[in-house]
Phi, psi and omega in degrees: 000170178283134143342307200261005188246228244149354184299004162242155200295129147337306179306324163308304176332297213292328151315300144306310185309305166319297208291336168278009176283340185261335176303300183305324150285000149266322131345279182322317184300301115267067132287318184312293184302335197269323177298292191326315173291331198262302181297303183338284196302323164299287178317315183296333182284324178280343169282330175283333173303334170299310197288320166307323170282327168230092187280322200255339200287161166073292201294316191083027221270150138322167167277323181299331159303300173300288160341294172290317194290327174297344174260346156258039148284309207287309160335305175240023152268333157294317208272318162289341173274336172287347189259352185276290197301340201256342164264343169283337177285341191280311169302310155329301189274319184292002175241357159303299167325287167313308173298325179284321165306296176319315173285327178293338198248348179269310189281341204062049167251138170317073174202061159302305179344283188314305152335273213309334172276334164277325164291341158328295167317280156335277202329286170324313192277014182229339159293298166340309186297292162345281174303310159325300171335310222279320179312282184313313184300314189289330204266322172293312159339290175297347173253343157282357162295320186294327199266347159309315174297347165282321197273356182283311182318317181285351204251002184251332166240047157286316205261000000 
């Protein structure tokens, strides 16, 4: 029934309430994912402000070694803002979700469709998101290989 005539029931409400309860606990979920990604993105920032700030103290780096570890810093700091964003666009559409269960359920409209296209929707951008992650874990991988492999190179002609 309509809202504005007084024709619905608690029961629908308390019925909306449920059906935003599994929305919601996917909310938690990335959040969960967003914190991880938001400290990642903090270390990459404070390691490149080191490296700007102090190019020679402590790392003993080259200028050309600094110049490559800031561009894959620049590198997985992209990679991670795609993933923050795609996952913060995935949370957006899940608080879409709750508002539209509620409307569905005050108003008595038909808009499952509309549901079923916004978890779609989430589902997707939080794949998206994921795979960005997943990027950036591969790209921090990959520079610490190389540089364990520097430093094996250097300690063998040392010896």
């Amino acid at each position: 029934m309509d809202i504005f005539s007084g024709g619905f029931t608690p029961g629908d409400v308390g019925h909306a309430i449920q059906l935003a309860l599994a929305p919601v606990f996917l909310l938690t979920g990335i959040g969960a994912l967003m914190n991880v990604m938001t400290g990642r993105l903090g270390r990459i920032i404070d390691r490149g402000r080191y490296l700007t700030e102090n190019p020679l103290s402590g790392a003993q780096l080259s200028g050309n070694d600094v110049r490559h570890e800031l561009h894959n810093l620049s590198r997985r700091l992209r990679a991670a803002h795609a993933a923050i964003s795609m996952c913060t666009f995935s949370a957006l559409l899940v608080c879409a979700i709750v508002c539209v269960l509620f409307l569905d359920a005050l108003l008595s409209a038909s808009l499952r469709w509309l549901i079923g296209t916004l978890f779609l929707g989430s589902a997707l951008a939080l794949v998206v998101g994921l795979g960005f992650f997943q990027h950036e874990v591969y790209l921090a991988m990959r520079t610490v290989r190389i540089t364990a492999a520097r430093v094996s190179a250097e300690a063998q002609d040392l010896r």
